[in-house]
C-alpha positions in Angstrom: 111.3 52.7 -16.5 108.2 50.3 -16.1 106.8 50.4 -12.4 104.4 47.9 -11.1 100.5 49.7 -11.3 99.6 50.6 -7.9 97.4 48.1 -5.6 93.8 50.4 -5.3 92.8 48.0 -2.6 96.1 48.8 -0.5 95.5 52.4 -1.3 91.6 52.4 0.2 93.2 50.9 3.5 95.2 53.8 4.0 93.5 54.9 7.3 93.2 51.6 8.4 97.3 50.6 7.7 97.8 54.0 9.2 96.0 53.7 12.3 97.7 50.1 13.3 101.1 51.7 12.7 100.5 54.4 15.0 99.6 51.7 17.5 103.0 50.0 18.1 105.4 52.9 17.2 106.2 56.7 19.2 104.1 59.3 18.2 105.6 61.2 15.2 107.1 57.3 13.7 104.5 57.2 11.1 104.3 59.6 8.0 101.1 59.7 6.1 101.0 63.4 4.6 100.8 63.0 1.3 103.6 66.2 1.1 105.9 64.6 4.3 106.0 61.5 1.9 107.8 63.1 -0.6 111.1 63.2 0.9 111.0 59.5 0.5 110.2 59.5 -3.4 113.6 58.7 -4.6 116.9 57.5 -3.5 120.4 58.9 -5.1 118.8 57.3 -8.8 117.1 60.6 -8.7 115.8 59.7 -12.2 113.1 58.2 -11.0 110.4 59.0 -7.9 107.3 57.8 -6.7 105.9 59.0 -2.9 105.2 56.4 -0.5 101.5 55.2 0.7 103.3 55.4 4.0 106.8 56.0 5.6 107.7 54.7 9.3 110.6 55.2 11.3 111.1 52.5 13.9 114.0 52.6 16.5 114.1 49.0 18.0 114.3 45.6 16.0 110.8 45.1 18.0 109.1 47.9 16.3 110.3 46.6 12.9 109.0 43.7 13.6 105.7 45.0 14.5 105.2 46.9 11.1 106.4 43.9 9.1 103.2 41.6 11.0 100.8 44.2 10.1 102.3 44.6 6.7 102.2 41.0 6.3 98.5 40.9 7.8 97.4 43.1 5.3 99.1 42.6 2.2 101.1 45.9 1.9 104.3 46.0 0.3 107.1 47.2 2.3 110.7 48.6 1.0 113.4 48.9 3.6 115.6 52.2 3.5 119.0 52.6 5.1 120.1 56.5 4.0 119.0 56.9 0.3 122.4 56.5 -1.1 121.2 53.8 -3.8 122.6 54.1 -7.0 120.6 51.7 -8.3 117.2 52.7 -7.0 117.6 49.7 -4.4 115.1 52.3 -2.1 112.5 53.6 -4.7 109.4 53.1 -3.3 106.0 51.7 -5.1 102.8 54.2 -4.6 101.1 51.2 -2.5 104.2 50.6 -0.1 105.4 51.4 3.2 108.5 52.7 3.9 110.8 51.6 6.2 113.5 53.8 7.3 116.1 52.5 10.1 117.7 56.5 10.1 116.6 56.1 14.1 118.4 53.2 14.7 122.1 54.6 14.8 123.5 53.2 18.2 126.5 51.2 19.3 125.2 48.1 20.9 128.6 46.3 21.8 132.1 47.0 21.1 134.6 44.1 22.0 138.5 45.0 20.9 139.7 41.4 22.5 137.8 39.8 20.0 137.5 42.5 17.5 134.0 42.8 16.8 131.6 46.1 17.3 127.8 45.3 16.9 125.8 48.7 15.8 121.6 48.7 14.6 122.1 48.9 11.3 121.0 52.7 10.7 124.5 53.7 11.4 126.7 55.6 9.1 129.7 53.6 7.7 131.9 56.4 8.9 130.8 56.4 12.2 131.5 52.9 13.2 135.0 53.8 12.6 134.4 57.0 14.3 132.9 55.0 17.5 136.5 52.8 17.4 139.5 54.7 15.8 140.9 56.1 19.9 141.2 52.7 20.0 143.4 52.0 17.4 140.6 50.2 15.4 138.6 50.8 12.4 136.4 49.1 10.2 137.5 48.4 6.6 134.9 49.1 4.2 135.1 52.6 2.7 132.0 53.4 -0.1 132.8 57.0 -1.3 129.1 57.8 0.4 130.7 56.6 3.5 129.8 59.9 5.4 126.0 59.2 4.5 125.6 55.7 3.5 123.5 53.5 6.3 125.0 49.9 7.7 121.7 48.2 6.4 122.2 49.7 2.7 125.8 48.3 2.5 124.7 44.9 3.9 122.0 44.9 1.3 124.6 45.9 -1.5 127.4 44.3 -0.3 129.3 47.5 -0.9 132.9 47.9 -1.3 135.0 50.9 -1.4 138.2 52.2 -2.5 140.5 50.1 -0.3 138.1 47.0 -0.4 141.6 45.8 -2.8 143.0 44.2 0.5 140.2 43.8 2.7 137.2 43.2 1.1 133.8 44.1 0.4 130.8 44.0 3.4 130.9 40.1 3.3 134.1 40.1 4.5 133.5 42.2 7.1 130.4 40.6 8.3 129.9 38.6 11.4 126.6 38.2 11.9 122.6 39.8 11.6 120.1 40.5 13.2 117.1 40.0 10.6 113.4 40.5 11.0 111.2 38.4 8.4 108.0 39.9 6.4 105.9 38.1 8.9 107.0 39.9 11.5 109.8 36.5 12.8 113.0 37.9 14.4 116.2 35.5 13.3 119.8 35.9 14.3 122.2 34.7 11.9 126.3 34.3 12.7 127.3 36.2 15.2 131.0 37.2 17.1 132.4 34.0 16.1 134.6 31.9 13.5 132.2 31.1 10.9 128.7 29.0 11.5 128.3 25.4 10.6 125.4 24.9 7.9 124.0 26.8 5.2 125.8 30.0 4.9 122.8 32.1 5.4 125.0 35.2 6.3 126.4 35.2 3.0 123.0 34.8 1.4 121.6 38.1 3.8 124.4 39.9 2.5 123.6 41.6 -0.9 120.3 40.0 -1.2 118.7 44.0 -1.5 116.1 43.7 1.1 114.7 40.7 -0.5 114.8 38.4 2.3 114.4 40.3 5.5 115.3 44.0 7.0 118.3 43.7 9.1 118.2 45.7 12.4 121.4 44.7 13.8 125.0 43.5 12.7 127.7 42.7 14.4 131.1 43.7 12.2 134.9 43.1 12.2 136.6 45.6 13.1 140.8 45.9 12.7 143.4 47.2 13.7 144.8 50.5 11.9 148.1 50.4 10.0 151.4 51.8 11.1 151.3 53.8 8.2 149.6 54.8 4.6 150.8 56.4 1.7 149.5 57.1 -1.7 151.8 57.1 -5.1 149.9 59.7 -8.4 150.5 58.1 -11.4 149.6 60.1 -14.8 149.2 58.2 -18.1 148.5 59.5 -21.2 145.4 57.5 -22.0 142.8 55.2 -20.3 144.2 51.8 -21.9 147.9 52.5 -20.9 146.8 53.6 -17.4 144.8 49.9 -17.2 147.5 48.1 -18.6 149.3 49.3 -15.7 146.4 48.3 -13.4 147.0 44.6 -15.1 150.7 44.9 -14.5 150.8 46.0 -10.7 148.0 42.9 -9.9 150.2 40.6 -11.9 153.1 41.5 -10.0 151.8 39.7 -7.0 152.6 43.1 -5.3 148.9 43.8 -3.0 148.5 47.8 -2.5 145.3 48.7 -0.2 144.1 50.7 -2.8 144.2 51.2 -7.1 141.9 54.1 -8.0 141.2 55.5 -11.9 139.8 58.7 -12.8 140.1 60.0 -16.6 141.0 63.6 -18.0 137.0 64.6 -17.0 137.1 63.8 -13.2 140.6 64.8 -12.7 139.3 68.2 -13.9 135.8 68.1 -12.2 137.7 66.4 -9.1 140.5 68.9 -8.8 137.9 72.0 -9.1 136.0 70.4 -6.6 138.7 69.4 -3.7 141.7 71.3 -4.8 143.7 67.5 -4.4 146.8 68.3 -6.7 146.2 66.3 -9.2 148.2 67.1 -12.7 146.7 66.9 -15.6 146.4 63.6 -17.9 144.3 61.4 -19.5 144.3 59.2 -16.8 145.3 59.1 -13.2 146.0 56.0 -11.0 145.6 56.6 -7.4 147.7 54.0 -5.0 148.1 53.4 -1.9 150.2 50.9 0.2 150.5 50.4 4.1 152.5 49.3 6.7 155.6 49.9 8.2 158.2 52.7 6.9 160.0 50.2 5.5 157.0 48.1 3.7 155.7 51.5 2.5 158.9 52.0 0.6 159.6 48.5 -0.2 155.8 48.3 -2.5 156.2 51.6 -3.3 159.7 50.9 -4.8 158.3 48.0 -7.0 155.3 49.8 -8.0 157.0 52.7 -9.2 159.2 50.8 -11.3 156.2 49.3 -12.8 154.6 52.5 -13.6 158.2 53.2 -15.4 157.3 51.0 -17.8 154.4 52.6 -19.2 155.9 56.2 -19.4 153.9 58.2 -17.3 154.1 61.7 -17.7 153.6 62.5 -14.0 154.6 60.4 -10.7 154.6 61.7 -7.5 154.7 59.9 -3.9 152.9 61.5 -1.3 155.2 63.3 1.0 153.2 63.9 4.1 149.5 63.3 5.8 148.3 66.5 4.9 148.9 65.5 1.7 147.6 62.5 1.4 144.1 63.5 2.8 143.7 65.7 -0.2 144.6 63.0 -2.5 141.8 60.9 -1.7 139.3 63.8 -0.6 139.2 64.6 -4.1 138.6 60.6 -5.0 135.7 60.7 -2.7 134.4 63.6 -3.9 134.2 62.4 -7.5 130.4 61.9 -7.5 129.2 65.1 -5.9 132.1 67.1 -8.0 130.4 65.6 -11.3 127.1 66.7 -10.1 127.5 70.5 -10.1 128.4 70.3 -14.2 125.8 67.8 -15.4 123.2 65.3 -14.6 124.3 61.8 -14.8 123.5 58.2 -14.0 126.6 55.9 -12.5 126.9 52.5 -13.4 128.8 49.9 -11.5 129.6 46.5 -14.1 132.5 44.4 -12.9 135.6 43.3 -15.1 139.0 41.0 -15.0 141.5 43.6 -14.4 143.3 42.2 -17.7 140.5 43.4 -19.7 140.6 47.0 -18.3 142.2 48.2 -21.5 139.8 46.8 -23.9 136.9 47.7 -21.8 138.0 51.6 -21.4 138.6 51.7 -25.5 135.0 50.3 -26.2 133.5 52.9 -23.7 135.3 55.3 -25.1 133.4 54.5 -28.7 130.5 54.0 -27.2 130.4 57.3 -25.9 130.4 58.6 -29.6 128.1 56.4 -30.7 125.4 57.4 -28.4 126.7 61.1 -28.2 127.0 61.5 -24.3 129.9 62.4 -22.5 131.3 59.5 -20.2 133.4 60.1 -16.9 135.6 57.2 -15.3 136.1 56.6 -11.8 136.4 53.7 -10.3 138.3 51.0 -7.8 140.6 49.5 -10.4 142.4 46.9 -8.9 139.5 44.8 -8.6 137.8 45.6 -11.9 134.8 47.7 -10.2 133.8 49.6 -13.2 131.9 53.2 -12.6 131.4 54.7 -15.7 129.4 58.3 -15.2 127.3 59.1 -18.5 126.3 62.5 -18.4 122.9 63.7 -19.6 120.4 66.6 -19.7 117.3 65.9 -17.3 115.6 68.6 -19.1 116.2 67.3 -22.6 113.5 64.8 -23.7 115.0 61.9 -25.3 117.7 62.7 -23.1 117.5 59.7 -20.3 116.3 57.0 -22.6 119.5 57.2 -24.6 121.7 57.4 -21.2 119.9 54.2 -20.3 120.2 52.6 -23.6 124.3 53.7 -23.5 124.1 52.4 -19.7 122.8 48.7 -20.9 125.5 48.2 -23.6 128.0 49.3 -21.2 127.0 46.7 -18.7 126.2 44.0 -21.1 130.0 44.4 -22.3 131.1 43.8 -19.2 129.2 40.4 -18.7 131.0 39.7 -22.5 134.2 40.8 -20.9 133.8 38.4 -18.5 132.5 39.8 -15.7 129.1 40.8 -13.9 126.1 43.5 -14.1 127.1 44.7 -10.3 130.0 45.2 -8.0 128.9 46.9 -5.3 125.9 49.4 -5.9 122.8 46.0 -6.8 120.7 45.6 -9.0 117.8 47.6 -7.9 115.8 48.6 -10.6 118.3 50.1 -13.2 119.6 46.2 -14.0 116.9 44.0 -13.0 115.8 43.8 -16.9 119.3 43.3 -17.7 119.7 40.4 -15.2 118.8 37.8 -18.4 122.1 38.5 -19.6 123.8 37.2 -17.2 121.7 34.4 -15.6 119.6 31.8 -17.8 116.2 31.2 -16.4 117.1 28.5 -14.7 119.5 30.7 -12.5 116.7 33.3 -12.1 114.1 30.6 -11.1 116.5 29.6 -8.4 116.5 32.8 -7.0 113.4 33.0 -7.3 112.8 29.9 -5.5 114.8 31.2 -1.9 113.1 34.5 -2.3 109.7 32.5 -2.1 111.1 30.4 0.9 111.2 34.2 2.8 108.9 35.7 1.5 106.5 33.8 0.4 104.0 36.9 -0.5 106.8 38.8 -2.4 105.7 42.0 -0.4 109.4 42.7 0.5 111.3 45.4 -2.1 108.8 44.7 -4.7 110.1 45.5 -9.0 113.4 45.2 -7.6 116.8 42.6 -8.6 114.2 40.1 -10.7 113.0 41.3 -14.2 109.6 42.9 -13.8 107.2 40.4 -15.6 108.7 37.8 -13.4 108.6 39.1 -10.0 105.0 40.1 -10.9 103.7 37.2 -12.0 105.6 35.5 -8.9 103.6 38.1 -6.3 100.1 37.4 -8.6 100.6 33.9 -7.8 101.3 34.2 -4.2 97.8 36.2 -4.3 96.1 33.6 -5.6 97.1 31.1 -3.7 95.8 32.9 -0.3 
């Protein structure tokens, strides 16, 4: 993986960029130490790693703002980091940037349940804002399986999903309004704890734009009210392409369940290990869940069973009480870190129609032989969020580049399929090179265009979302225009 080379003139001010940190943040903010910086050299794309020039750890939108002036004043990239839960190496740092962590800024700024809103800084775990609402009978909807770990401000910049992001949507959804702070230092607020804003819908371009634009210190996010009642239905399928024809069948139905999970044969095995869920063993598993009422609940559950019928699955079986039920989707959450103690592996994230779930699984399937690593499915099926795992050895040379070279075709079929490089995880840097196959280059130069509009140095999350050559020769310019 091509990184930019490293800026020697940003490296000589190290002292310098060091000492004017230290002078508008707490002692102990700034981390210089060559060994402290470490902890920072990755994200969860563990593939790759390069230590910071610097890491800070602000706690008020007013100290982010004062790193981003002096960034700004003197030239130093900057890349924003939430938790480190990038799949996509959306956090990997360059060796001439500055880090800047929002861990610090986890509080609860406003919670309204009349108006259902809770406003948090944006280094806040996912979990927790449901954690800081749920004695109220609230909770807030989007669920990534790193939910424990996963940071507001990474989701925002991801526009991450989740398993039950089938009925209520992804982070956009979700989000009210943001508190940004510009490269140049500029605070803006954008939306807020209303019906939507007249104008450009700037909210919508904020979220998913990967620290591009701005580093949001604040959000203010819906929050809802929690169902009478959940259940979850185990479906077992003797092969991937039946289990997704019943996917396509379910969704066709015009019945809605909150949730449509798949795992294959390998992370029903690596799963059930792992968590102990119950699952039986199959090729392929469906995982859904409906809500509501008793009555609802049985009502879907009634249809979507008869569905299932139809495709002769050799195991169903209806949840029959909470205890249950947690265990059933502990072991779906746990699919990531329960591949991880058998293998090294990278997890992709393409996006498909649900109708062409069948096709897609068969041609993964093929391509796993071809390129002679193992592949794991898991993944929010009802909305076509692919997440193939390929499994690789770390310690095998040759052993990576293949993975990566299996990874592209994967995603590129599912731009052929119909659908896009990225559901949820970004681009980061494992699909900016890819990012020609979906958008011509007059798409990309528009992008390009509104990045330049905020950030007209291209200091911001630099080698990330744009192919390389581009957003390089977009920052040289910027240079040399100074």
């Amino acid at each position: 993986m091509q990184m930019p080379t490293p800026d020697a003139r940003i490296i000589g001010i190290k002292a310098r960029l060091v000492e004017r940190l230290q002078g508008v943040l707490p002692k102990g903010s700034v981390i210089y130490d060559e060994h402290e910086t470490r902890a920072y050299e990755c994200d969860a794309l563990t593939a790759y790693r390069c230590p910071p020039l610097v890491a800070v750890l602000p706690s008020t939108t007013h100290e982010v703002s004062e790193v981003l002036r002096i960034c700004h004043d003197e030239g130093v990239p900057v890349v924003p980091r939430g938790s480190g839960t990038s799949l996509a190496g959306g956090a990997l740092p360059t060796a001439d940037c500055v880090i800047l962590g929002v861990a610090r800024m986890n509080e609860v700024l406003e919670t309204d349940y009349d108006n259902r809103f809770i406003r948090v800084q944006t280094g806040r775990t996912n979990l927790s804002v449901t954690g800081a609402v749920e004695e109220n009978g609230f909770f807030y909807a989007p669920d990534p399986s790193s939910q424990l770990a996963c940071a507001i401000s990474g989701n925002i910049a991801m526009n991450s999903g989740g398993a039950h992001c089938l009925k209520y949507g992804v982070t956009t959804n979700n989000l009210m309004g943001v508190t940004v702070v510009l490269m140049d230092g500029e605070v803006v607020e954008i939306g807020g704890a209303h019906l939507d804003s007249g104008g450009l819908d700037l909210l919508g371009l904020i979220c998913g734009s990967e620290g591009q634009l701005g580093v949001v210190t604040e959000a203010t996010l819906r929050i809802l009210h929690k169902p009478e009642g959940a259940r979850p239905v185990l479906m077992g399928f003797n092969s991937a392409e039946v289990a997704g024809a019943c996917v396509a069948d379910i969704i066709q139905a015009g019945v809605l369940p909150v949730a449509i999970e798949f795992m294959d044969a390998l992370l029903i095995k690596v799963c059930e290990e792992y968590a102990q869920a119950g699952y039986p063993e199959c090729e392929a598993l469906l995982i859904v869940e409906v809500e509501g009422s008793d009555a609802e609940i049985d009502a879907q559950l009634t249809l979507i069973k008869e569905i299932a019928q139809r495709h002769d699955p050799v195991a169903l079986r209806e949840s029959q009480s909470a205890d249950e039920s947690a265990r059933i989707w502990a072991g779906r959450k746990a699919a990531f870190s329960a591949i991880g103690r058998i293998s090294d592996y990278m997890c992709l994230d393409g996006t498909i129609p649900v109708s062409s779930l069948p096709y897609v699984l068969r041609r993964i399937g093929e391509m796993s032989k071809e390129f002679g690593l193992a592949v794991g499915n898991v993944f929010h099926a009802g909305d076509g969020n692919m997440h193939p795992l390929i499994l690789y050895d770390a310690n095998k040379p040759g052993d990576l580049e293949i993975c990566e070279a299996f990874g592209a075709e994967v995603l590129k079929l599912c731009v052929e399929a119909g659908g896009c490089l990225t559901g949820e995880h970004g681009v980061g840097i494992e699909k900016r090179d890819l990012m020609h196959v979906q958008y011509d280059s007059a798409d990309l130069e528009a992008q390009m265009i509104v990045k330049d509009v905020f950030d007209a140095k291209w200091l911001l999350n630099p080698a990330k979302v744009f192919p390389l050559d581009a957003s390089e020769n977009r920052r040289a310019v910027a240079i040399a225009a100074e």
